[in-house]
KEMIZA-990381 format. One record per residue: residue number from 1; residue in one letter; x, y, z of N, C-alpha, C, O, CB in turn. Coordinates in steps of 0.1 Angstrom, whole numbers, plus 5000, padded with zeros to 4 digits. Glycine has a CB too. Example, Ala and Ser with C-alpha at 12.3 -4.5 7.8 and 13.67 -1.06 7.14 Angstrom:
> 1|A|5132|4943|5078|5123|4955|5078|5132|4967|5078|5142|4967|5085|5113|4955|5090
> 2|S|5128|4978|5071|5137|4989|5071|5129|5000|5079|5134|5011|5080|5141|4994|5057
This chain:
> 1|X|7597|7854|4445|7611|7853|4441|7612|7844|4428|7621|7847|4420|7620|7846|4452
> 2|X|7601|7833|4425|7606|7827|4419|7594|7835|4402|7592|7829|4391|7609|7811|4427
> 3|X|7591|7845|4407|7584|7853|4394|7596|7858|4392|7601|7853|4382|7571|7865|4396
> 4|X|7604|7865|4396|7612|7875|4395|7626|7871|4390|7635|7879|4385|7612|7881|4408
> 5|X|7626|7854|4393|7640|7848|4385|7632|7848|4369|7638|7854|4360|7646|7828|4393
> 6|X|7618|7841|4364|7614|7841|4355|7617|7850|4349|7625|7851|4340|7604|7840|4354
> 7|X|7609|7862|4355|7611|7873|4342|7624|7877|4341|7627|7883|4330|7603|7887|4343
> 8|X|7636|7875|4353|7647|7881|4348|7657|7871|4340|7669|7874|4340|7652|7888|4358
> 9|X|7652|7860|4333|7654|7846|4329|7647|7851|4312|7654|7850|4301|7645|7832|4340
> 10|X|7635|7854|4313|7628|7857|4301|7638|7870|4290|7642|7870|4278|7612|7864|4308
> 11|X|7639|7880|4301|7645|7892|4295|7657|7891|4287|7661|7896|4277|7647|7901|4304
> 12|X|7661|7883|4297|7677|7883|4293|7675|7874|4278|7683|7878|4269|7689|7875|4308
> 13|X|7668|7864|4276|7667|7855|4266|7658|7864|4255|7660|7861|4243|7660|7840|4272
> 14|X|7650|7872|4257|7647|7879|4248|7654|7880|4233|7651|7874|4223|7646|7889|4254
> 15|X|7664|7889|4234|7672|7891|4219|7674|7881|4213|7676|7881|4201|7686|7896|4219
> 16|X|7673|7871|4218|7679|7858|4212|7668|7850|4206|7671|7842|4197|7687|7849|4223
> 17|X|7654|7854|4210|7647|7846|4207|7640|7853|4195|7633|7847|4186|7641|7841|4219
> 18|X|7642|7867|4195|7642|7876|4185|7650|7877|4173|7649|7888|4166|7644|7885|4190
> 19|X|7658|7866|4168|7665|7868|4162|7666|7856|4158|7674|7853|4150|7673|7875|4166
> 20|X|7655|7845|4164|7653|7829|4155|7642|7828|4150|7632|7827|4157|7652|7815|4163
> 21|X|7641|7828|4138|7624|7826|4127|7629|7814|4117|7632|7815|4106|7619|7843|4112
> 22|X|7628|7802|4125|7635|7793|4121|7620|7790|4107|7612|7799|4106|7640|7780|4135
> 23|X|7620|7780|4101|7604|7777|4095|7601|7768|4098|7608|7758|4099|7601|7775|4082
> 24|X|7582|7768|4105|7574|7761|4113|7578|7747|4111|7580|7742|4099|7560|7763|4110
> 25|X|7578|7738|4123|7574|7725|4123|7560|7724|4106|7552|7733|4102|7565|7721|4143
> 26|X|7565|7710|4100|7554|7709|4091|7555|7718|4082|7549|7716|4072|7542|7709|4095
> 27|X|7563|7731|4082|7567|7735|4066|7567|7722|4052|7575|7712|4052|7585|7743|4067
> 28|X|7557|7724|4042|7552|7719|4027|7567|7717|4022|7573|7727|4019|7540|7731|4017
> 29|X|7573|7705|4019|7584|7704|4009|7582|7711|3997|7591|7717|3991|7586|7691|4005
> 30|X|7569|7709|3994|7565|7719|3982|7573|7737|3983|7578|7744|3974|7545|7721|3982
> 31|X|7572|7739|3995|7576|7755|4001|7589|7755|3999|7594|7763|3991|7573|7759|4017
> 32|X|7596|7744|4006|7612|7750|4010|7614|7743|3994|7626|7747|3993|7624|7742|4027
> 33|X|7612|7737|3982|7619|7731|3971|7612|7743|3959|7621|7747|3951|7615|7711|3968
> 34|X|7597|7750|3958|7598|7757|3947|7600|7770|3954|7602|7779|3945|7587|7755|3938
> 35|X|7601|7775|3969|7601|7786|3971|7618|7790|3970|7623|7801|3966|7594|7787|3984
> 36|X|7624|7776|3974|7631|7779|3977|7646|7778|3968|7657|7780|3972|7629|7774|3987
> 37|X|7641|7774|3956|7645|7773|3943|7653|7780|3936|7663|7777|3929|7638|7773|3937
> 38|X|7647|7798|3940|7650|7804|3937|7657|7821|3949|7661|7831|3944|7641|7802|3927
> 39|X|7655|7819|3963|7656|7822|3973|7656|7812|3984|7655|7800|3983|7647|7830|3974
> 40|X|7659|7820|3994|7656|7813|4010|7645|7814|4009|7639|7824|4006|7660|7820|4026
> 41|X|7637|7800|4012|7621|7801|4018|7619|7807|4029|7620|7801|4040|7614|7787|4022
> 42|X|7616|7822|4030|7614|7828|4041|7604|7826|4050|7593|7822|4047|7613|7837|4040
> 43|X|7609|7828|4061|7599|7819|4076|7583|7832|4070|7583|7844|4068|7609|7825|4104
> 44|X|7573|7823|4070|7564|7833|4069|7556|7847|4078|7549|7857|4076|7557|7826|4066
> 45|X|7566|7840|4088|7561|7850|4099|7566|7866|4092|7560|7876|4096|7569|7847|4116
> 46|X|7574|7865|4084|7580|7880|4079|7570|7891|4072|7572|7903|4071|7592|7879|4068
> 47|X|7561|7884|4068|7546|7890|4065|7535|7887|4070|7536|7879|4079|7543|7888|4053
> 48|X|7526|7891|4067|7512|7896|4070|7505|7884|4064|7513|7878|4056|7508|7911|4064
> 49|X|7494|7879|4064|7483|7868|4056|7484|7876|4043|7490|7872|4033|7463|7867|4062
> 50|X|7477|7888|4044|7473|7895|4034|7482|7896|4023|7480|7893|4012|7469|7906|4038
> 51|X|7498|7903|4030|7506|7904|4021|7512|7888|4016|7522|7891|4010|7516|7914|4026
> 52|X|7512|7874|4017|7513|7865|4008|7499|7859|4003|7499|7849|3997|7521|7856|4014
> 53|X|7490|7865|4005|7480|7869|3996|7480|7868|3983|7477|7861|3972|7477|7879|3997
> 54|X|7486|7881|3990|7491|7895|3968|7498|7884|3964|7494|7877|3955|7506|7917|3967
> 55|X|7510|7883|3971|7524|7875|3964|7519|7864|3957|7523|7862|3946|7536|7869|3974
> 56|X|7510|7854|3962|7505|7839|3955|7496|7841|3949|7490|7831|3944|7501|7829|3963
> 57|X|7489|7855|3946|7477|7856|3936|7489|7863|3922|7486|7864|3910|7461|7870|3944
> 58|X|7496|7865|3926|7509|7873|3915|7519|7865|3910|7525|7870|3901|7520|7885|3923
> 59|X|7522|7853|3913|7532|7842|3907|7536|7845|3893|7548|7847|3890|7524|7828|3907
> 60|X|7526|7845|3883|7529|7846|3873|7542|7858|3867|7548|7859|3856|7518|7846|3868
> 61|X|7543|7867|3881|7549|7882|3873|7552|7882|3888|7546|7891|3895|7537|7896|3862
> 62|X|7564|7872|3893|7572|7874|3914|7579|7882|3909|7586|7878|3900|7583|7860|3925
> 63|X|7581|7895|3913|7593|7904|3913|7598|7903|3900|7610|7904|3901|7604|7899|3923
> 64|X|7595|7902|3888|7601|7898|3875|7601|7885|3869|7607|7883|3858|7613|7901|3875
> 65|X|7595|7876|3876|7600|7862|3873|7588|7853|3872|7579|7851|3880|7610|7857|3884
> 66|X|7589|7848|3862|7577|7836|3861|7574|7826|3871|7574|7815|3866|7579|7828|3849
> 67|X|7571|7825|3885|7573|7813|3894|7553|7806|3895|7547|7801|3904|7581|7820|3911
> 68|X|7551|7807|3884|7536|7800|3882|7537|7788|3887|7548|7783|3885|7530|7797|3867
> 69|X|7527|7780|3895|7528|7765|3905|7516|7761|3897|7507|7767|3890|7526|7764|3925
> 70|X|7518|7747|3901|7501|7739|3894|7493|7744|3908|7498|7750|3918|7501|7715|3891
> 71|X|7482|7741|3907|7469|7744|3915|7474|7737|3930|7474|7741|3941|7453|7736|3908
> 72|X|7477|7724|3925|7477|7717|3941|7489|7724|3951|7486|7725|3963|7483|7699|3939
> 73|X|7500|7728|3945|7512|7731|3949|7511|7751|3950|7518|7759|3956|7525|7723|3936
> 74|X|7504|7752|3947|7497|7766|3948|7485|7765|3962|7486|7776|3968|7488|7770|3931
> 75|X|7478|7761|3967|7467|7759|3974|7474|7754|3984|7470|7758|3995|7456|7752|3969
> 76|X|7489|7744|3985|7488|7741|3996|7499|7751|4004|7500|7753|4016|7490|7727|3997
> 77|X|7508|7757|3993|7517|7767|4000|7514|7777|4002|7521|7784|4009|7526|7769|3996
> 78|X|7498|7781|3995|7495|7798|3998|7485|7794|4013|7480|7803|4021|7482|7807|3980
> 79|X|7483|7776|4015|7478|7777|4030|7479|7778|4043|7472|7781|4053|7475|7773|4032
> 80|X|7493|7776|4039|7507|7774|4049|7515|7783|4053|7522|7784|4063|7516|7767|4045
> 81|X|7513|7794|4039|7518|7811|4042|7508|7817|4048|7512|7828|4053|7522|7821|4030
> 82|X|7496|7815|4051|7485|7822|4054|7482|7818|4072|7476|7824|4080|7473|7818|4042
> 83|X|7487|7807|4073|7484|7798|4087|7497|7803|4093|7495|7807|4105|7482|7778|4085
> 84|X|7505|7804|4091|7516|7808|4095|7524|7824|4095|7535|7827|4099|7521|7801|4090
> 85|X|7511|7831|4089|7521|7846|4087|7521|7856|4102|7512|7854|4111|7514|7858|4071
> 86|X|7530|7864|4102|7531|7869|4107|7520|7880|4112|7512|7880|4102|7540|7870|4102
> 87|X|7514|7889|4123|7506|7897|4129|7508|7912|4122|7517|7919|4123|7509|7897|4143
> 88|X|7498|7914|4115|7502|7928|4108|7502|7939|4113|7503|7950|4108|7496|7932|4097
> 89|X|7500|7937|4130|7503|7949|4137|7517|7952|4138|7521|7963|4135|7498|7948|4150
> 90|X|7526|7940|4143|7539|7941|4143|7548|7942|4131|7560|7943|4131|7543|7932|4150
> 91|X|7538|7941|4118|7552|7944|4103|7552|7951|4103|7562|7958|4107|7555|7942|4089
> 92|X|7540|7958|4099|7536|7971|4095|7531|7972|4076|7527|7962|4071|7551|7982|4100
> 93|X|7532|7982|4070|7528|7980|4056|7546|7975|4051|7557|7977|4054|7520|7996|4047
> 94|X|7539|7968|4044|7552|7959|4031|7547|7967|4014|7551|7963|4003|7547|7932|4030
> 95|X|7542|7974|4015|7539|7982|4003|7532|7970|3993|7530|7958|3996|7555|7990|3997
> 96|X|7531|7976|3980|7532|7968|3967|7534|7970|3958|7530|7980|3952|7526|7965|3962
> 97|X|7545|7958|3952|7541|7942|3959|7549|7946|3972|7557|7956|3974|7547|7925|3950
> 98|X|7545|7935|3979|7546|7930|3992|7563|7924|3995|7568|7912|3993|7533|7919|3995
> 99|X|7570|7937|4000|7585|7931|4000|7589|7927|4018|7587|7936|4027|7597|7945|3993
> 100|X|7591|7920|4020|7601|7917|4032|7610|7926|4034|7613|7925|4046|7608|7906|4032
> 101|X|7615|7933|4028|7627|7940|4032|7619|7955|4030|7628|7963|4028|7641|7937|4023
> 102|X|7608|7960|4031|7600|7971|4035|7592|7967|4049|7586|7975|4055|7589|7975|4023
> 103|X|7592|7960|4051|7584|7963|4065|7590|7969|4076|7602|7969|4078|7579|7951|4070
> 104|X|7583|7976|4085|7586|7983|4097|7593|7972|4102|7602|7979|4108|7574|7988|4106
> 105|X|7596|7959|4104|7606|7950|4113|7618|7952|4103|7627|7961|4105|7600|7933|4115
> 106|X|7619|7946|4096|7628|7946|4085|7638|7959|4085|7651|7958|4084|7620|7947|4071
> 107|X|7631|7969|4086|7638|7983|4086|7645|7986|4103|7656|7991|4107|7624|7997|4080
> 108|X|7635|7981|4109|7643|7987|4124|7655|7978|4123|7665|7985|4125|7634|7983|4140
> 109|X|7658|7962|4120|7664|7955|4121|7677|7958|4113|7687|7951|4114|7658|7945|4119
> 110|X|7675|7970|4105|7688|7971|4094|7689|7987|4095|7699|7993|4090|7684|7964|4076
> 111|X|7682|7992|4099|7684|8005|4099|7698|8013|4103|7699|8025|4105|7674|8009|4107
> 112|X|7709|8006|4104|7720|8010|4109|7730|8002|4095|7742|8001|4092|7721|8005|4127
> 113|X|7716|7996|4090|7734|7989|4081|7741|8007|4067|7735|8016|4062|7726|7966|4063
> 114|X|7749|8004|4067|7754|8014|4055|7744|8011|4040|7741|8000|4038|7773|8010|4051
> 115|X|7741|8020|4033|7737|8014|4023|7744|8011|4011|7738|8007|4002|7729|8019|4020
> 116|X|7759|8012|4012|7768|8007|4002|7766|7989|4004|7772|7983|3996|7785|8013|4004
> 117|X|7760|7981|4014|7761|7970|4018|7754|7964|4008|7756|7954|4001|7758|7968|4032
> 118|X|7742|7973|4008|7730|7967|3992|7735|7966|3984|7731|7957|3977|7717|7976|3985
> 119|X|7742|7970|3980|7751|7969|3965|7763|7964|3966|7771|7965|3956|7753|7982|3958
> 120|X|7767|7958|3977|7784|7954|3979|7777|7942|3965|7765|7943|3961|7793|7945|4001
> 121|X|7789|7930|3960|7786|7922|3953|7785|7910|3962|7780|7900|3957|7794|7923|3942
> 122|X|7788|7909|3971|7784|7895|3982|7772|7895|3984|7767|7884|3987|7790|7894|3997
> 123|X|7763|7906|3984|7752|7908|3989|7741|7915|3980|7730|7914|3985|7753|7914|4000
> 124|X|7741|7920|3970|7730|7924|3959|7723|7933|3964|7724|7945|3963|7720|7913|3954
> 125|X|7713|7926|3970|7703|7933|3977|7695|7924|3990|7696|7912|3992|7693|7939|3965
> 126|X|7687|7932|3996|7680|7929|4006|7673|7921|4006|7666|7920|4016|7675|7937|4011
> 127|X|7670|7912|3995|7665|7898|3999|7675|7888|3997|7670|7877|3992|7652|7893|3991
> 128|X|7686|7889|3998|7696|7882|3996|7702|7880|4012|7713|7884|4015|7706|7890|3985
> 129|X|7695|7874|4021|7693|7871|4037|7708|7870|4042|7716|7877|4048|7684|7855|4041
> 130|X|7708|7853|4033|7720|7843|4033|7733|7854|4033|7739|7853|4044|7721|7833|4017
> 131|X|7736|7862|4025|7746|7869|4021|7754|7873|4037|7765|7870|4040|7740|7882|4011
> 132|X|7746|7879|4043|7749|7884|4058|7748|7878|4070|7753|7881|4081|7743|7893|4060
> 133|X|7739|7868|4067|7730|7861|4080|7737|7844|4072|7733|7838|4062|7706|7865|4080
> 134|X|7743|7842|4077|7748|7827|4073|7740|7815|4078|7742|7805|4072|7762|7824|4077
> 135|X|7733|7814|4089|7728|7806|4097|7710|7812|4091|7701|7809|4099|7734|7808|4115
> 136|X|7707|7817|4080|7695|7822|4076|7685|7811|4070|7673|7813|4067|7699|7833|4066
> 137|X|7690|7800|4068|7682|7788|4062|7679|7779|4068|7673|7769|4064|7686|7781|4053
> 138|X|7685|7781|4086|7684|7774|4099|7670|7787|4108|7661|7784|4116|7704|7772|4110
> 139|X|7671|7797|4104|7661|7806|4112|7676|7813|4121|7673|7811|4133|7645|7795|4123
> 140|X|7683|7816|4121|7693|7822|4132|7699|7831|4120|7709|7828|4113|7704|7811|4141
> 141|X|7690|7845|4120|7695|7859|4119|7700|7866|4135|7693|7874|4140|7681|7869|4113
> 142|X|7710|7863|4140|7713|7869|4151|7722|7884|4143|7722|7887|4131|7723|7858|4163
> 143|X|7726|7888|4150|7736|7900|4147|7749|7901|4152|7758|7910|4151|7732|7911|4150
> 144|X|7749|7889|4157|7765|7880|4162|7767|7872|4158|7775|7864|4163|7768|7875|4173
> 145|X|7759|7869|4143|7767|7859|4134|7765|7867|4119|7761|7862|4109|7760|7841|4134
> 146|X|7767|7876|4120|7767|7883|4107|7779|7881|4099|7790|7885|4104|7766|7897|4109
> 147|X|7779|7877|4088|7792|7870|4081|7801|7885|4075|7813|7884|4072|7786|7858|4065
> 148|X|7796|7895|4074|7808|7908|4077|7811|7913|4088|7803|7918|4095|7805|7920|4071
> 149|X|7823|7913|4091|7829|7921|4101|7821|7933|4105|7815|7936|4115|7842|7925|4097
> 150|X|7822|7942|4089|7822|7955|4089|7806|7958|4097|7804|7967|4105|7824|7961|4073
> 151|X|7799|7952|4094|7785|7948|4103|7780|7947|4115|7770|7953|4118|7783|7939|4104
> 152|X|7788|7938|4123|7788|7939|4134|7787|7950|4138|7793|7960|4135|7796|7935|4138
> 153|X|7775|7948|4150|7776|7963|4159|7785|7958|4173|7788|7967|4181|7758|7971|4165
């Protein structure tokens, strides 16, 4: 009986716990102040080792943008993305470069949004978390706090 309260204690808590990627105990100030500079320091679990690999061997030329680090501040955040990333069974490929908002999670998780939403002007595009997910710099992407109505499922 008291397996059977567990798992039906577990299940029910499931979604919820699916939907917190808060960032690790011991996240590098270095991480959340240059990562996060210019984005949400994303929980690294959203990628693979490999794919923040590419990304910290690529700094010089992030998505368009010069985000070059000195060595120390490079070594300790590319160790911390690497100690902390996510299982690349469960992303799947993130292409290249290596986007968060291509992975097989990423896509199941949104696969229902409209795609006029990418381009609304509140929201840009798909690494723009914050835009929809308000609680996104605490780790709480639920889909019952989605800051559009129109969203809500």
């Amino acid at each position: 009986m008291k397996n059977l309260l567990t798992i039906l204690l577990l299940g029910w808590s499931l979604p919820t716990l699916a939907d917190r990627l808060p960032l690790p105990s011991g996240t590098p100030a270095s991480y959340k102040s240059e990562c996060g500079s210019c984005h949400l320091p994303y929980p690294p679990a959203l990628l693979a080792a490999d794919d923040w690999r590419r990304i910290m061997g690529k700094l010089g030329d992030h998505f368009g943008s010069d985000a070059t680090l000195d060595s120390r501040q490079q070594q300790e955040i590319r160790a911390f993305l690497e100690n902390a990333a996510g299982r690349p069974e469960r992303l799947g490929s993130a292409g290249e470069p290596p986007r968060i908002s291509q992975t097989q999670r990423f896509i199941r998780k949104h696969r229902e949004v409209p795609a006029r939403f990418w381009s609304d002007p509140r929201v840009k595009s798909a690494a723009n978390c914050e835009a929809c997910h308000p609680g996104a710099a605490t780790g709480n992407y639920s889909e019952h706090d989605i800051a559009f109505r129109e969203l809500r499922k």
